[in-house]
C-alpha positions in Angstrom: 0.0 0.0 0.0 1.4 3.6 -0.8 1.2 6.0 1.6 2.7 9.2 2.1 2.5 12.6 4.3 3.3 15.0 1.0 0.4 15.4 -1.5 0.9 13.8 -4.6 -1.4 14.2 -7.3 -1.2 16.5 -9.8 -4.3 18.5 -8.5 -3.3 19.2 -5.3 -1.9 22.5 -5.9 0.0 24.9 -3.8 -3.5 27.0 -4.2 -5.5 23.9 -3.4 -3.6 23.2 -0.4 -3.9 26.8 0.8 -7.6 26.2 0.2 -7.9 23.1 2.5 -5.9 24.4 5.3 -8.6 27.3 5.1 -11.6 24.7 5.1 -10.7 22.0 7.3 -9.6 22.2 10.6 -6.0 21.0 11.4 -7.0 17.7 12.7 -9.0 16.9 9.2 -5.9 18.8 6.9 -3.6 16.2 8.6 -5.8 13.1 8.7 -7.5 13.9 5.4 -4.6 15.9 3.0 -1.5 14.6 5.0 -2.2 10.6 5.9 -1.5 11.5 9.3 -2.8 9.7 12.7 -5.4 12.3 14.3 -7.6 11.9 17.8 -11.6 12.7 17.3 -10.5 16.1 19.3 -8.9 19.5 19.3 -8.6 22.8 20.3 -12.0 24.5 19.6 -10.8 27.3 18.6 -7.0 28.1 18.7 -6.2 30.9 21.2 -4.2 33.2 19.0 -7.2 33.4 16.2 -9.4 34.6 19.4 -6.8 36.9 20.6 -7.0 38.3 16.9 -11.1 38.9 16.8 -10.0 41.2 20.9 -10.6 44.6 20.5 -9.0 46.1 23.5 -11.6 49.7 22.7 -14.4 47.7 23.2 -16.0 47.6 26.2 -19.6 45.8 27.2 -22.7 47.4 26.3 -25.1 47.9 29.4 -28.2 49.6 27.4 -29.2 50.7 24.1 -32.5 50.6 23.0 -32.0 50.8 19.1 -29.4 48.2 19.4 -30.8 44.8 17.7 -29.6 42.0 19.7 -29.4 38.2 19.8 -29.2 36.3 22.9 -27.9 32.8 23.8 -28.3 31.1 26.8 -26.5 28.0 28.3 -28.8 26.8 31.4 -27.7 24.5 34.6 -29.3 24.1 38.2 -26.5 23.0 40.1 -23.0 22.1 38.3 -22.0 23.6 35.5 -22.2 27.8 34.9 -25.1 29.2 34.0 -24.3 31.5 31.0 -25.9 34.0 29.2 -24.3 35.9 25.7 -25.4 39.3 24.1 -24.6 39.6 20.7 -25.6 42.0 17.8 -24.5 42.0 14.1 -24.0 44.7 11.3 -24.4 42.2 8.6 -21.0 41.6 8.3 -19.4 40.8 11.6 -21.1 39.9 15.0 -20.0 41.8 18.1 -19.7 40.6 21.4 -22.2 43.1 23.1 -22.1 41.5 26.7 -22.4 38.5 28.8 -23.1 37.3 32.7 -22.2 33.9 34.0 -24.0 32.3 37.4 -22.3 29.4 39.3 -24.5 27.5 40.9 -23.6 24.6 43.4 -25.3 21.1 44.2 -26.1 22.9 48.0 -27.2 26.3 46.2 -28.9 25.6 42.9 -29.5 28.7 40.6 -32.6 30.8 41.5 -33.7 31.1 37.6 -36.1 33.3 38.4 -33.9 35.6 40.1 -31.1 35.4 38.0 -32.0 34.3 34.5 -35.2 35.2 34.3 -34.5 38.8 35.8 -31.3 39.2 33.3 -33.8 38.6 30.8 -36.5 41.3 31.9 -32.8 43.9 31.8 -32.2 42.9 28.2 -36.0 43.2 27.0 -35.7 47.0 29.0 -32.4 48.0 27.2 -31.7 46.5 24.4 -34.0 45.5 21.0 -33.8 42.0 21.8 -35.0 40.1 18.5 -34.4 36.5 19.9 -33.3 34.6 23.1 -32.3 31.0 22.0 -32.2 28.7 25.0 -33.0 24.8 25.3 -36.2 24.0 26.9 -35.2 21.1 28.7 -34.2 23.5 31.7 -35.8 26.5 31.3 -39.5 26.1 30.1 -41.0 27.7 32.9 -38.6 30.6 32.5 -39.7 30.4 28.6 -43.5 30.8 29.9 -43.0 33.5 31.9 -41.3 35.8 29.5 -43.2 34.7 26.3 -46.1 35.7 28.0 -44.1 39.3 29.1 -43.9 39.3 25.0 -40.1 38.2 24.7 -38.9 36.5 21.3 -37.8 33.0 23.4 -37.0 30.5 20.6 -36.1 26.9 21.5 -33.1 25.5 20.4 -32.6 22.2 22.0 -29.1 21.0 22.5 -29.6 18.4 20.0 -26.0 17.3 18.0 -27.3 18.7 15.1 -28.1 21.5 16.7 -24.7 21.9 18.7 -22.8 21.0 15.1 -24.2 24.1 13.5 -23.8 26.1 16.3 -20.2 25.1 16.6 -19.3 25.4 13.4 -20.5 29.2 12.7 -18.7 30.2 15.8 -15.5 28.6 14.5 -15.9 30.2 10.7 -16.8 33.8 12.6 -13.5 33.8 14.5 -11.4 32.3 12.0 -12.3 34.9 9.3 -11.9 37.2 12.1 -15.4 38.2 11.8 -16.3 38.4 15.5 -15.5 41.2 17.3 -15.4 40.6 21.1 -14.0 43.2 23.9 -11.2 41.6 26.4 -12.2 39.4 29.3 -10.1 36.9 30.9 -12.5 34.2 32.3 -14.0 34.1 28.6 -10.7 33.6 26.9 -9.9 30.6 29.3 -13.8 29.1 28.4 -12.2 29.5 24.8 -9.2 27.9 25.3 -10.5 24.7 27.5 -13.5 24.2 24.7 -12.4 21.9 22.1 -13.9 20.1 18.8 -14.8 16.3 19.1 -15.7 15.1 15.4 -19.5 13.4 14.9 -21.1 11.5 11.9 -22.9 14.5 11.5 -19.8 17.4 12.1 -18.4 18.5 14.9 -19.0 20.4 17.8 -18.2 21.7 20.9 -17.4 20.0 24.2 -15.2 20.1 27.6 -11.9 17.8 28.1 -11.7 18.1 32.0 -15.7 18.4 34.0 -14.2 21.2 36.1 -14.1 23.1 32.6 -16.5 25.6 32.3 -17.3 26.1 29.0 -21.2 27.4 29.1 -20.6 30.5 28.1 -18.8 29.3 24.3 -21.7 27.4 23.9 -24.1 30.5 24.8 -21.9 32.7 22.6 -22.6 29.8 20.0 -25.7 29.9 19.9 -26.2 33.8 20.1 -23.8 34.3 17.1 -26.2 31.4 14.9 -29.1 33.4 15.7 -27.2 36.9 14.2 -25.9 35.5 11.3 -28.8 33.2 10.5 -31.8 35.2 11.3 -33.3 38.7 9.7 -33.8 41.1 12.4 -37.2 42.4 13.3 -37.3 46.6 13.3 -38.4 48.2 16.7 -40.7 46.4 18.9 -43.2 44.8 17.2 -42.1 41.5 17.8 -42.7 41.7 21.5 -46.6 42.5 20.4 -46.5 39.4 17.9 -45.5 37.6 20.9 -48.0 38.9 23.1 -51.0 38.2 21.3 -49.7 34.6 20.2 -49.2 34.1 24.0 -52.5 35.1 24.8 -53.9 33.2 22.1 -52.4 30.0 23.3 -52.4 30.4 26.9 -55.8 31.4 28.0 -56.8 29.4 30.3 -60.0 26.8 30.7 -62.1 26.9 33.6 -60.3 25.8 36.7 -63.2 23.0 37.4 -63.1 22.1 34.0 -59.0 21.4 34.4 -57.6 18.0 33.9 -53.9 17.6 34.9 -52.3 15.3 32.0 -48.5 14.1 33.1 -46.3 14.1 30.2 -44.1 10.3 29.5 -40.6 10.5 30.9 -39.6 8.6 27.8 -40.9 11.2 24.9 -39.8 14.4 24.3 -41.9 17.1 25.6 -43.2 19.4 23.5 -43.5 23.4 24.4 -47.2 23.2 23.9 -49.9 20.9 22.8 -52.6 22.1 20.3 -56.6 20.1 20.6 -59.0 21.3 18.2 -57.6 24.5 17.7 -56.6 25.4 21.3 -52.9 25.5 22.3 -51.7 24.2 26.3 -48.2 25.2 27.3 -46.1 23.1 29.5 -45.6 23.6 33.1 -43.3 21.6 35.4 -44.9 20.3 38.0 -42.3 18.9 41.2 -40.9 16.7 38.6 -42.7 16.0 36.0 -43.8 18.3 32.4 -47.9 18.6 32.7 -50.8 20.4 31.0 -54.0 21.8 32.5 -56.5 20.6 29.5 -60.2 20.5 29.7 -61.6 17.3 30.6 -63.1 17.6 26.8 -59.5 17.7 25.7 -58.1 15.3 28.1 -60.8 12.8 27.0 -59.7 13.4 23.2 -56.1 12.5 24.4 -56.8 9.5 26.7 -60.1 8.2 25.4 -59.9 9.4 21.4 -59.4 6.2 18.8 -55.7 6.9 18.3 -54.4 7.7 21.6 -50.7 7.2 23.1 -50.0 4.7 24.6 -47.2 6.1 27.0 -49.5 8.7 27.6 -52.3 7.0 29.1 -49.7 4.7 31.3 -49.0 8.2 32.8 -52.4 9.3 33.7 -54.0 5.3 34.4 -56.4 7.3 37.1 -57.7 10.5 35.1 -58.3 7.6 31.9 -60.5 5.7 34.3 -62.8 8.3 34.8 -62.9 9.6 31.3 -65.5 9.2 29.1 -64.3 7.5 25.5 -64.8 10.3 23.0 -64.6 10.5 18.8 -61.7 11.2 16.6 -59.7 13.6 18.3 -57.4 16.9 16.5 -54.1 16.4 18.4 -51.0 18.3 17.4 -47.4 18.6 19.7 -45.3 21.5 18.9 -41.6 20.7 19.4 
């Protein structure tokens, strides 16, 4: 078998060499160009292209209400930092705008509402905030809330596809040097202990040691995705948009007409369920993801002709007293 470290063939250029060191990231150039043994990981982003996108001038931004912003946020109750990243774009570069980060502890978990929640309510007042990307898993309450304050929350699970995009914008930004980001030490050691572990699907971002805290990268991630992917809404209207859909969706049924319906551990839960036409958000009850439905509703879910299985395991006791009903019009939102 042949096999050497120099390229060979007759395409492989000095210009198409230049072109793949651009592309790939040095693990992939050596493994792929130069026959070389790699590891799945490396450096996420290598320290001296960060130190390039520091602008020592820049300083974080506290208010500005005709700044359009973009907002990611990295969520944990009790070990890892609780991160939150400001970002804003001028359709060429994206600008670190600012960022808090919250350590929690397995004795003092995070008061979200105190901390998150309220850091949300400052951005909303200060800034023209166009969207705040956070997963739902941990903060769906928190979600509620503020949708129904009229914030843009979109969900962005931390799925790998997900993560992969995510990872891989940030990376592109700060190696074209299209990120501008104002000097802060704890942030450039969250950059230099994040590094790049391969997938089928890409790569993205992860931690090498568990005392590495590296929430705020993947916050800064996912704000930076949501600048260069998304067109930005002029002034306020979106918060009215959101109001009204929020109203729409959360108005409540009469409180003896409620049904409590647990939500499977095994499924995904979905932000809201939709029954002929009338939308249920989640709430986290102690444990366990539930919707208040009307015992109409709930009989559609538990009783209809196509119902789920899981879900009726959940609530054996409410299905017992239910009535069967006819063909139901069940829809989960993810």
């Amino acid at each position: 078998m042949f096999w050497s470290h120099r390229p060979v063939a007759p395409w492989q250029t000095d210009a198409w060499l230049a072109q793949m060191r651009r592309s790939l990231r040095p693990n992939q150039y050596a493994r792929m160009i130069e026959c070389r043994w790699t590891t799945s990981e490396s450096a996420f982003i290598e320290i001296q292209l960060w130190d390039q996108c520091v602008d020592h001038g820049l300083q974080p931004v506290q208010s500005d209400r005709n700044l359009h912003v973009f907002v990611g946020v990295d969520a944990s109750l009790k070990r890892d930092s609780t991160a939150i990243v400001v970002v804003t774009t001028d359709g060429e570069r994206v600008r670190l705008v600012r960022h808090r980060v919250f350590q929690p502890s397995p004795d003092a978990p995070l008061d979200f509402e105190g901390t998150i929640e309220a850091e949300f309510i400052d951005l909303c007042n200060n800034f023209a905030v166009q969207e705040i990307r956070y997963d739902p898993w941990q903060l769906a309450s928190v979600a509620q809330r503020m949708i129904k304050r009229g914030a843009p929350m979109v969900e962005f699970p931390q799925t790998t596809s997900n993560l992969t995009d995510a990872s891989s914008n940030l990376y592109e930004l700060v190696k074209a040097n299209n990120l501008q980001a104002y000097a802060d030490e704890p942030l450039r050691t969250s950059i230099s202990q994040a590094i790049a572990v391969e997938t089928p699907r890409g790569w993205r971002i992860a931690k090498e040691k568990q005392k590495h805290k590296i929430d705020v990268v993947v916050s800064l991630a996912m704000a930076s995705l949501a600048a260069v992917k998304q067109e930005q809404i002029p002034g306020w209207g979106i918060f009215e948009h959101y109001r009204r859909a929020s109203e729409a969706a959360t108005t409540p049924p009469p409180v003896a007409d409620t049904v409590r319906i647990a939500w499977p551990k095994e499924q995904q839960v979905p932000s809201h369920l939709e029954v002929e036409g009338t939308s249920y958000l989640v709430e986290l009850d102690g444990a366990k993801f539930v919707f208040r439905v009307t015992r109409d509703h709930a009989r559609k879910l538990l009783k209809g002709p196509f119902p789920n299985a899981d879900l009726i395991s959940c609530n054996e006791d409410i299905a017992a007293d239910l009535d069967p009903s006819h063909v139901p019009s069940m829809r989960p939102s993810l």
